[in-house]
C-alpha positions as CSV (number, residue, x, y, z in Angstrom):
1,X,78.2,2.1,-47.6
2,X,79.7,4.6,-44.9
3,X,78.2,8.1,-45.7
4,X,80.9,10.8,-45.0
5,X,80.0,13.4,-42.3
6,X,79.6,17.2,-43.0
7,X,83.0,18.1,-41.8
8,X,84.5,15.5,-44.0
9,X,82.5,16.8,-46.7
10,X,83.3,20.0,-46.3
11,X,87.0,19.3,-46.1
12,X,87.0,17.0,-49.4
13,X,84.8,20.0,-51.0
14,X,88.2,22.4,-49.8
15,X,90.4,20.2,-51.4
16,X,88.4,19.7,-54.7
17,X,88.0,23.6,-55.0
18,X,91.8,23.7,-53.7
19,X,92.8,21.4,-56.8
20,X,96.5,21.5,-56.6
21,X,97.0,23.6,-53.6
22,X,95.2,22.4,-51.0
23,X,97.5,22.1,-48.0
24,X,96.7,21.9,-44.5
25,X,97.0,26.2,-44.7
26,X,95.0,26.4,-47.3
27,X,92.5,24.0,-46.5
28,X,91.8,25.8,-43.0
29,X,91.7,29.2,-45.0
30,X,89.3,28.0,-47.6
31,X,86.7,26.2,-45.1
32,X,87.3,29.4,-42.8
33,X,86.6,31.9,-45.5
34,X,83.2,29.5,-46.8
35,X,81.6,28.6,-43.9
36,X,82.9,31.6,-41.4
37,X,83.5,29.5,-39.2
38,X,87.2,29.0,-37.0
39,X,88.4,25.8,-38.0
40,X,92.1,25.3,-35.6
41,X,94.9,23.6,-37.1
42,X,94.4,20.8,-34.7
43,X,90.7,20.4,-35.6
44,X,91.4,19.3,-39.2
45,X,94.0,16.9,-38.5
46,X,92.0,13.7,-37.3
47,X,89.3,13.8,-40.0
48,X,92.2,14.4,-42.8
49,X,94.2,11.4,-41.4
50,X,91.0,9.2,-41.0
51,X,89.9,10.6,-44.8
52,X,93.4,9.2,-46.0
53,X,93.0,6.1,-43.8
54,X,89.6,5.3,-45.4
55,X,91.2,5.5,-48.8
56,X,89.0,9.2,-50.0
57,X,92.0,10.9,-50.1
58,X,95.9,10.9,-51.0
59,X,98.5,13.0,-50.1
60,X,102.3,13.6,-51.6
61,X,105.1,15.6,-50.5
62,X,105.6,19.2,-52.4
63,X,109.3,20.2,-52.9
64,X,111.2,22.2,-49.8
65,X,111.8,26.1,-50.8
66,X,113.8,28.8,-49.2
67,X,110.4,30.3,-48.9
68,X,109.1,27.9,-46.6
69,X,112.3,27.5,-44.6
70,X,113.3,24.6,-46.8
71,X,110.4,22.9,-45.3
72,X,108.4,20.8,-47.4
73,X,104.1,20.8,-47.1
74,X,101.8,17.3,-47.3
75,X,99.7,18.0,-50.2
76,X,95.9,16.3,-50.7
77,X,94.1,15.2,-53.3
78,X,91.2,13.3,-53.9
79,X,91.4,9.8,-54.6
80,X,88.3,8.3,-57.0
81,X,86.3,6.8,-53.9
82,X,86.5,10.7,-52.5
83,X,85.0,11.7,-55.6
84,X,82.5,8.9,-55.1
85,X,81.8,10.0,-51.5
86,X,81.0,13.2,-52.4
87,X,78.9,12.7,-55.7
88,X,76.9,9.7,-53.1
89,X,76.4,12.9,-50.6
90,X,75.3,15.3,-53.2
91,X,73.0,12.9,-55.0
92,X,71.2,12.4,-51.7
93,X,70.6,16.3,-50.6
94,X,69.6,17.3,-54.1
95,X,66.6,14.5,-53.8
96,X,66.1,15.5,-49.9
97,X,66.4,19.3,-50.6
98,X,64.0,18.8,-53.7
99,X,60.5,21.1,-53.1
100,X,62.0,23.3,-50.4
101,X,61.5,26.6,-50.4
102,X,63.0,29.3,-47.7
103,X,60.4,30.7,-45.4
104,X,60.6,33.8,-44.4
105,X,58.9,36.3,-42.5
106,X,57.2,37.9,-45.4
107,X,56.1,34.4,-46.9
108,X,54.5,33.5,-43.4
109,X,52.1,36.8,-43.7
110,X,51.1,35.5,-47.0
């Protein structure tokens, strides 16, 4: 079993939230807006296209409006095995996170 990396979690996370929506745009805004972080154009495009390749996600053409110049956008979605990916990912942290606690400066003086 391949465990996903944190970027390609993060970006099938964006695309879960994004339901419907989720577009290269509105990926980049959504992981940009979470993690407050710049994520380029550019830098999303080799994990999306390996993430398809590797079967975790799909994509489909949306119809061409006026709006958009009468271009059309490459939806995602996530396929079962994304799904999968991620619930494999978050069943791991929750049992590695398990018992911590945030120390702070206050709880050191303690």
């Amino acid at each position: 079993m391949r465990f996903i990396t944190r970027q390609e979690e993060l970006i099938l996370l964006a695309i879960f939230r994004l339901k419907e929506s989720a577009y290269l745009v509105t990926i980049r805004k959504h992981l940009i807006q979470y993690t407050g972080k710049d994520w380029t154009v550019g830098a999303l495009y080799v994990p999306l296209d390996r993430l398809r390749r590797d079967g975790y996600l799909d994509t489909f053409i949306g119809e061409a409006t006026a709006v958009r110049g009468r271009n059309a956008i490459k939806y995602y979605r996530l396929t079962n095995k994304g799904s999968k990916a991620l619930t494999d990912v978050k069943k791991v942290l929750d049992v590695m996170w398990e018992g911590y606690t945030e120390i702070t400066e206050a709880s050191k003086n303690e």
